[in-house]
C-alpha positions, 0 to 999 in steps of 0.5 A: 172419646179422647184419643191418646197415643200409646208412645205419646213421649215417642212421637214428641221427641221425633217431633222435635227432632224434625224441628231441630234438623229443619232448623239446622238444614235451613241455617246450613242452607243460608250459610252456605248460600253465594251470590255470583258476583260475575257474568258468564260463569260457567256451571260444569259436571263436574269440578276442573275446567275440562269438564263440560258447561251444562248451563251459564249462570247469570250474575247475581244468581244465588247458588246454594253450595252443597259440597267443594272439591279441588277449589270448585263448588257443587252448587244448585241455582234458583232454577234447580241445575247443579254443578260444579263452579270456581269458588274463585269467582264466586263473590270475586274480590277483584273487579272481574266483570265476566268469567272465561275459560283463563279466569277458571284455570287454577295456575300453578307458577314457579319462580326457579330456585330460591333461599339457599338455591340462588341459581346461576349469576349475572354477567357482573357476578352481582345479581342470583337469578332466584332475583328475577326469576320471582319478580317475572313469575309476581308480573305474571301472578298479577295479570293473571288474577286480574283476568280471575285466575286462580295462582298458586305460587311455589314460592312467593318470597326469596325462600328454599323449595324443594324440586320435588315440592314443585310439581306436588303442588301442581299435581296436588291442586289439579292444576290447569297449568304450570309454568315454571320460570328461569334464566339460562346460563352459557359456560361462558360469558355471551355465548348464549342468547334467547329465550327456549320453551320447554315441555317434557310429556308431549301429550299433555305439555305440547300443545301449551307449549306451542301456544306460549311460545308463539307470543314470545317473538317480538321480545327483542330476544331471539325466540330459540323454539320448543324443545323437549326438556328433561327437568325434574319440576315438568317431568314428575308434572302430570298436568300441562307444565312448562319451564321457560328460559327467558334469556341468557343471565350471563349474556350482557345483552339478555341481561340487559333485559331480563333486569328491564321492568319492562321486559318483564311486564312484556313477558309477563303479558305475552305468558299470559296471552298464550294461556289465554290462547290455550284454555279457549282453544282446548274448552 
């Protein structure tokens, strides 16, 4: 007795169906599979450095992604935990050996001004302050990256962005910080002197801005403190945001450092020392 199905042409297209969609799931599987390239990577519930660490994932783990958000992946490991991790540092192309807190922050920098906006000028009349408000912010973008951070820049040539484009950027991308960085200009020449930290919302800002500011005294500058500022790029901030004035461009003192390589790689190691001190003691 033979048995023939009734919707024998039926079940062969549900069959090859079946087929094809495990094939695609299987390439979508090894496609979208990593391999972590760095120890101590964290695996949150969810994707931003403020969530909790659920598990640590061991370097060369392979991680199946199964989704992205805010330049976190949602992933599952060989042993079945999910959550979330930094797309950054999986398959990092530095020399990152381990993750920390710092190396999953995204960080958003500001060079002031830029383009047609050349901001205030030199004691000599010769030199913008959009000059050395870039080169500071790269020092920093550098030794940021190095430690795995994420850096996103609101400008990284001498061009205009607007004020309003500032803040977007750091609020669109979630950042974990925003510093923006300019020179301070007295209405008369060396009147002024010193380096200010300011914040504007006091319940995200403060704190970063007490941790920042506490590296800031040895720089052969007068350190003049914290202080609330009303500044368009950190008040429409709704993520932790400073703007730091690191001395007086029109002061012939604080010129003389702030055109100094190596004032700016002091600043720019001691920046990023205080974001380090703010993303261990806030995690």
């Amino acid at each position: 007795m033979h048995f023939k199905p009734r919707n024998w042409p039926g079940l062969v297209t549900g069959l090859i169906i079946l087929l094809i969609a495990g094939g695609l799931l299987y390439t979508f599987t090894q496609h979208n599979a990593v391999t972590a390239t760095v120890s101590n990577l964290n695996l949150r519930n969810g994707p931003g450095l403020t969530y909790t660490v659920t598990h640590k994932v061991k370097k060369n783990s392979r991680l199946t992604i199964l989704g992205e958000k805010d330049n976190w992946y949602h992933v599952r490991d060989s042993q079945n935990h999910f959550g979330w991790v930094a797309s950054w540092l999986v398959k990092h192309p530095g020399n990152l050996k381990r993750a920390t807190n710092l190396s999953e922050a995204t960080i958003v920098l500001d060079p002031g001004h830029g383009g047609s906006d050349s901001g205030a000028l030199s004691i000599d009349q010769k030199h913008d302050e959009k000059t050395y408000t870039l080169t500071m912010a790269q020092q920093v973008a550098k030794r940021l990256r190095a430690r795995g951070a994420h850096v996103i820049m609101t400008r990284d040539s001498d061009k205009t962005v607007s004020l309003a484009d500032r803040p977007a950027l750091a609020n669109t991308n979630q950042a974990s910080a925003f510093i923006s960085f300019h020179f301070d200009s007295s209405p008369t020449d060396n009147l002024g002197s010193g380096t200010t930290t300011y914040y504007y919302h006091r319940d995200t800002s403060y704190e970063l801005a007490e941790d920042v500011n506490g590296q800031m005294n040895d720089l052969g500058l007068t350190n003049r403190g914290v202080k609330y500022g009303n500044f368009e790029v950190i008040r429409d901030n709704n993520r932790p945001a400073l703007l730091l004035e690191m001395g007086y461009i029109n002061t012939k003192k604080d010129f003389s450092y702030i055109r100094s390589t190596t004032y700016q790689k002091q600043v720019a190691t001691r920046v990023v020392a205080g974001l380090s001190k703010y993303f261990n003691s806030a995690n």
